[in-house]
C-alpha positions in Angstrom: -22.9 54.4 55.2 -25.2 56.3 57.1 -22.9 56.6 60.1 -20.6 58.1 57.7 -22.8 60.7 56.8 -23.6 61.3 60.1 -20.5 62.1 61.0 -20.0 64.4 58.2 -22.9 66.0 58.7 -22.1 66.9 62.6 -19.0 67.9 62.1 -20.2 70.5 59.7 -22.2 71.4 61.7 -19.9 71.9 64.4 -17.5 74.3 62.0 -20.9 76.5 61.6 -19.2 77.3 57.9 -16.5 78.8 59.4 -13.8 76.3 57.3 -14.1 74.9 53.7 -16.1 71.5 53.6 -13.1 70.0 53.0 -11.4 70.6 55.9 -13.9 67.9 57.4 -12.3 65.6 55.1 -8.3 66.6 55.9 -9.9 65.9 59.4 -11.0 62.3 59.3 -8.4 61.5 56.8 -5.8 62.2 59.3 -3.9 64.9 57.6 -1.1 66.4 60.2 -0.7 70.3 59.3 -1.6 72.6 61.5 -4.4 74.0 60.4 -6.1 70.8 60.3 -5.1 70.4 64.3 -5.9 73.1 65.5 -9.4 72.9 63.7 -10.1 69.8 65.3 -9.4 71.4 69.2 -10.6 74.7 68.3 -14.1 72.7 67.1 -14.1 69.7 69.5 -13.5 67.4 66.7 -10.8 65.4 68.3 -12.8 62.2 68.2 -12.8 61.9 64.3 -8.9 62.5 63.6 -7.8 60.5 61.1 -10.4 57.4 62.0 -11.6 57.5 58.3 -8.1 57.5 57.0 -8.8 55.4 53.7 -11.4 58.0 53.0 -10.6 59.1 49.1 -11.5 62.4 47.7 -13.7 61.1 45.3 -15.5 59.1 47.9 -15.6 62.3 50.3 -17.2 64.2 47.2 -20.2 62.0 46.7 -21.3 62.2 50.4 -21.2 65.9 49.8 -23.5 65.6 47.2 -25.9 63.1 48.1 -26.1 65.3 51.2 -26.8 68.2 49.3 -29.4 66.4 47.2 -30.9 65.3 49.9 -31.2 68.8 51.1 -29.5 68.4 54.3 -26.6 70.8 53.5 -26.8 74.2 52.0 -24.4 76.5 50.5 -23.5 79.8 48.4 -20.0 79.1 47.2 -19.6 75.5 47.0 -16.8 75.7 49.5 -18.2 76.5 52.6 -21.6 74.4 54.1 -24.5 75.2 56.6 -26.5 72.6 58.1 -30.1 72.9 57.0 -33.4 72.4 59.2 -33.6 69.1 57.2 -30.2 67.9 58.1 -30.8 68.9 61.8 -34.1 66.9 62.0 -32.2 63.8 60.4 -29.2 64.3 63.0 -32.2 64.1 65.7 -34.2 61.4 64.2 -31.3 59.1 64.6 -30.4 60.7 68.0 -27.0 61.3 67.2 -25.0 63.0 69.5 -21.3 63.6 68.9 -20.3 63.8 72.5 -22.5 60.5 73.4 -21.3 58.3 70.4 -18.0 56.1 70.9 -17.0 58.1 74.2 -13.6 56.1 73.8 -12.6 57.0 70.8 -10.2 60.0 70.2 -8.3 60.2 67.0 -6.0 62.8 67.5 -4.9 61.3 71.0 -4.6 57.8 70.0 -5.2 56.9 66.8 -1.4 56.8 65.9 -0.6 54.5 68.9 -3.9 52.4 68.0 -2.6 51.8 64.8 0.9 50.5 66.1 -0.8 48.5 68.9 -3.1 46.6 66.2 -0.5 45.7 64.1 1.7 44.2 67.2 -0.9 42.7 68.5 -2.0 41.1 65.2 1.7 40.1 64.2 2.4 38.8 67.9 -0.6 37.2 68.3 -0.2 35.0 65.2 3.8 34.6 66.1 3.1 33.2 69.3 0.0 30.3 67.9 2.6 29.3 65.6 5.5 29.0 68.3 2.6 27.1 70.2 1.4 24.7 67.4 5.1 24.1 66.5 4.4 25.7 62.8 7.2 27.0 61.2 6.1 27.5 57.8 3.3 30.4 57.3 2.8 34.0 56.3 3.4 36.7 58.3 -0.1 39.0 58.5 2.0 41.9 58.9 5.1 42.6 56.2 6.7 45.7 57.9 10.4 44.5 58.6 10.4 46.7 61.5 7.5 45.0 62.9 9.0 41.6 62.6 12.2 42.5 64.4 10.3 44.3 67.5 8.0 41.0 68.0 11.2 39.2 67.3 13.3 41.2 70.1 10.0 41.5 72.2 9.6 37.4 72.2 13.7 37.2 73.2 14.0 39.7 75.9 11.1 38.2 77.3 12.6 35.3 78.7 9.3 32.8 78.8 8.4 30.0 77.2 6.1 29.7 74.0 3.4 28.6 76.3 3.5 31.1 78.7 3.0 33.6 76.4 0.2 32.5 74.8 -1.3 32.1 78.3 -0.3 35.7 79.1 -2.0 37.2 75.9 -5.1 35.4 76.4 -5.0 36.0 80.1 -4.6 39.7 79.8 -7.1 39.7 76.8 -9.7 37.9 78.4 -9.8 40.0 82.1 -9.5 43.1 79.8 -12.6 42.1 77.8 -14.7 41.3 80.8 -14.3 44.9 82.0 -17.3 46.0 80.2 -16.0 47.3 76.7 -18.1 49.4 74.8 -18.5 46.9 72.1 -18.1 43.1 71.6 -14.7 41.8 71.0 -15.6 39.8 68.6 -15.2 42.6 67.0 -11.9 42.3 67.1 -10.9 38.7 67.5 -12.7 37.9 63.9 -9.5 39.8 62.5 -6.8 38.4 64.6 -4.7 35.3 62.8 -3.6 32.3 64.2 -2.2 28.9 63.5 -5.4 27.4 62.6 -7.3 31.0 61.8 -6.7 33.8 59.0 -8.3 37.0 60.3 -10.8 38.4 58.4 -10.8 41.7 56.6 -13.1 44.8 57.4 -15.6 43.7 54.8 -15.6 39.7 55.9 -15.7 40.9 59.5 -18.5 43.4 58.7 -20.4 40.7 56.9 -19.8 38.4 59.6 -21.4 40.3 62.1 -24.2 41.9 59.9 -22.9 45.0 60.1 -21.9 47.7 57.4 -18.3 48.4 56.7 -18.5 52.0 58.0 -20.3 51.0 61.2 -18.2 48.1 61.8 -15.0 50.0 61.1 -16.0 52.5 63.6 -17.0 50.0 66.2 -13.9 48.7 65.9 -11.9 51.1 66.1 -14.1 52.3 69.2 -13.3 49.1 70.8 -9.5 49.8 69.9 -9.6 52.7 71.5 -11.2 51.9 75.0 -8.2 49.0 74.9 -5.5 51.6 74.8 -7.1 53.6 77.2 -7.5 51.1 79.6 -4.0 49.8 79.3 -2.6 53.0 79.6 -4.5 53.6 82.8 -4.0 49.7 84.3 -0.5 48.9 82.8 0.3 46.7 86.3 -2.8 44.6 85.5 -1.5 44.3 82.0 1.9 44.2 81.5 1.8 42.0 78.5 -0.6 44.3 76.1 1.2 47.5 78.3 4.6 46.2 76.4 2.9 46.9 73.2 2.2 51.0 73.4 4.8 51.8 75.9 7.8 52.9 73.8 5.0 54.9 71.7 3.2 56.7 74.3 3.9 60.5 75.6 2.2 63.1 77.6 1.5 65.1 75.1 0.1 64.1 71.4 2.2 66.2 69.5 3.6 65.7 65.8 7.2 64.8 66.0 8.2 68.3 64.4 6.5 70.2 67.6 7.9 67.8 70.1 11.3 69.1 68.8 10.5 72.3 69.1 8.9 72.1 72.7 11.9 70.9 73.6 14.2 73.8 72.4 11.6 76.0 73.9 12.3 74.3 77.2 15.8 75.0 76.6 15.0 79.1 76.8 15.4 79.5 72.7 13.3 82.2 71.2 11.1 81.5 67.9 13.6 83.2 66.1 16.6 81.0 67.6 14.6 77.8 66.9 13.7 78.6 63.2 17.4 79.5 62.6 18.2 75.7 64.3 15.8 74.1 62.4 16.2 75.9 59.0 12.7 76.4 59.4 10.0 79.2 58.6 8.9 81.6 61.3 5.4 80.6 60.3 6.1 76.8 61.3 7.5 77.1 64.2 4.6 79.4 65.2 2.4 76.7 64.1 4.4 74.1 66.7 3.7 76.5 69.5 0.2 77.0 68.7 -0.1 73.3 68.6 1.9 72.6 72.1 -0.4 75.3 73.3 -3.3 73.3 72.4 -2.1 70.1 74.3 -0.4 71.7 77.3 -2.3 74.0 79.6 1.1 75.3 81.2 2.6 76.7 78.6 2.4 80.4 79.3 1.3 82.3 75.5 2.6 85.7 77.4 6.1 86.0 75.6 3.7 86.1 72.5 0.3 87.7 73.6 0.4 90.6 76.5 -2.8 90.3 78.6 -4.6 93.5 77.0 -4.3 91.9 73.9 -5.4 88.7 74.4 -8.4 90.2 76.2 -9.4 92.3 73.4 -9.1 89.0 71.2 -11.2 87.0 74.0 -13.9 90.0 73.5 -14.0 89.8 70.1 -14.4 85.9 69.8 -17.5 86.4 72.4 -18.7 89.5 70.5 -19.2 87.9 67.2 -20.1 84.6 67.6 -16.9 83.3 65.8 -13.5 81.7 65.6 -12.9 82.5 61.8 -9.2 84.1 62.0 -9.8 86.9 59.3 -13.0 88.1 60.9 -11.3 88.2 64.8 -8.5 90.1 62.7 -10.5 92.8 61.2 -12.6 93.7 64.1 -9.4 93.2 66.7 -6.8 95.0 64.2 -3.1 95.2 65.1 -2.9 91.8 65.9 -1.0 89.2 64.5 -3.1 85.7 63.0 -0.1 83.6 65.0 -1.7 85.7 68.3 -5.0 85.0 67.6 -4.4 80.9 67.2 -2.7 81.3 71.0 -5.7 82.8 72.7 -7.9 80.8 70.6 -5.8 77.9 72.0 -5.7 79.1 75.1 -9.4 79.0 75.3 -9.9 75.5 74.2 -7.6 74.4 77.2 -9.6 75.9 79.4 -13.2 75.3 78.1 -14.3 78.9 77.8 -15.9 78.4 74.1 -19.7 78.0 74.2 
């Protein structure tokens, strides 16, 4: 539990007050609107996407609190929350640094693909010890019927025998675990299910390894990460695991809804021509752009921000210390809020926010 409030505590730091406390918890939660996104670029909060995502409200609430009693967070409105000198010297007592801690792990690039990998891998992996052991009667660890008929299809188009899968999967696992991963695998093996093994849950695994659940969850998910990053990176040296993520992997980690509308953009249509198409609001499909803008650093924001403009903006951001979008608006004036998110974007791409 103290990693947890850790973690809160940085990344409310890192906001500076500029967003409601809650937006921390829409963050790790893994809530997909736009505002949430573009909060976790525009603060360098990509790391913590969604990796909390059973995180309730409730639960969220009492860390606030117990933060606040312990006088680590401080605040006029009950909404929006300042780090105090306390809460900074407990950040440095435990020598926390959010750029240092789980350098793999980045929830708004992968943690959608992580999720889909771990439950193939689970489901396949116990599939396979069965086929192996010659068992025909068990439970599947996964129920998604979708799931079942991709390992299915997976295990036909194949072509191999039982046996040289299994030797596959453990060959791939084993040379990718002896590249030096972050954490120990065991890690991760404790919850995989076999023929002769039921995997353990977070909390068994946790307890197993004397860890607590928060800690172990995120050195799991730490260690999930590295794997799809080195896969994605090697896929010749594993073409086995590789077959897991590649029908989910893209360029560019955008919501479904945005990809569609990058690629009527591509296609020459205008923000008006594309809302009409999608019987969509302006708004949203300003929020798509704004979002593609934030992932790809070619997109050109001129159609929607002339250069004078988007200097004044980049003056004002450095001027006042800030990237709350009412107070860029106020001191910038005719400017538009979906203008301000592009430069704002724009920035982020290119590192130019201290």
């Amino acid at each position: 539990m103290q990693l947890l409030y850790l973690i809160i505590l940085d990344c409310l730091h890192k906001i500076n007050g500029e967003r409601t406390h809650f937006s921390i918890y829409h963050l790790l939660h893994g809530k997909k609107s736009a505002q949430t996104i573009q909060d976790a670029h525009f603060f360098r909060l990509e790391k913590w996407f969604q990796t909390y995502p059973f995180f309730t409200r409730d639960a969220y609430n009492k860390v606030i609190q117990q933060l606040l009693q312990n006088e680590d967070l401080a605040t006029d409105d009950g909404q929006h929350f300042l780090v105090t000198d306390k809460g900074m010297l407990f950040l440095r007592q435990k020598e926390f640094n959010n750029e240092h801690l789980f350098p793999f792990l980045n929830g708004l690039k992968n943690q959608d693909i992580t999720i889909l990998f771990w439950k193939r891998l689970n489901l396949l992996t116990q599939v396979i010890s069965n086929l192996m052991n010659h068992t025909r009667a068990y439970y599947p660890v996964q129920r998604d019927p979708e799931l079942h008929r991709w390992v299915k299809q997976y295990i036909v188009n194949s072509g191999r025998k039982r046996e040289q899968l299994g030797e596959m999967l453990f060959a791939e696992l084993y040379k990718l675990f002896s590249a030096n991963p972050p954490e120990k695998p065991e890690l991760l093996v404790l919850r995989l299910t076999g023929a002769k093994q039921i995997g353990k849950t977070i909390e068994q695994a946790a307890s197993y390894v004397h860890l607590d659940t928060v800690e172990y969850w995120y050195r799991y998910l730490h260690l999930l990460h590295f794997m799809i990053e080195a896969i994605g990176r090697n896929s010749s040296q594993f073409p086995f695991l590789y077959s897991l993520i590649k029908d989910a992997r893209q360029m560019l980690p955008l919501t479904k809804s945005a990809l569609h509308t990058f690629q009527l953009l591509k296609e020459g249509k205008t923000i008006n021509e594309i809302a009409r198409i999608r019987q969509l609001k302006m708004s949203t499909i300003e929020d798509h752009i704004t979002e593609i803008a934030l992932n790809d650093e070619t997109l050109s924001i001129r159609p929607y921000v002339d250069e004078a403009t988007e200097e004044k903006i980049k003056q004002t951001v450095k001027e006042i210390g800030s990237k709350r979008l009412k107070s860029i608006k106020e001191k910038v004036g005719e400017v538009t809020y979906f203008q301000i998110r592009l430069v704002l974007a724009r920035q982020v791409k290119q590192h130019r926010f201290t």
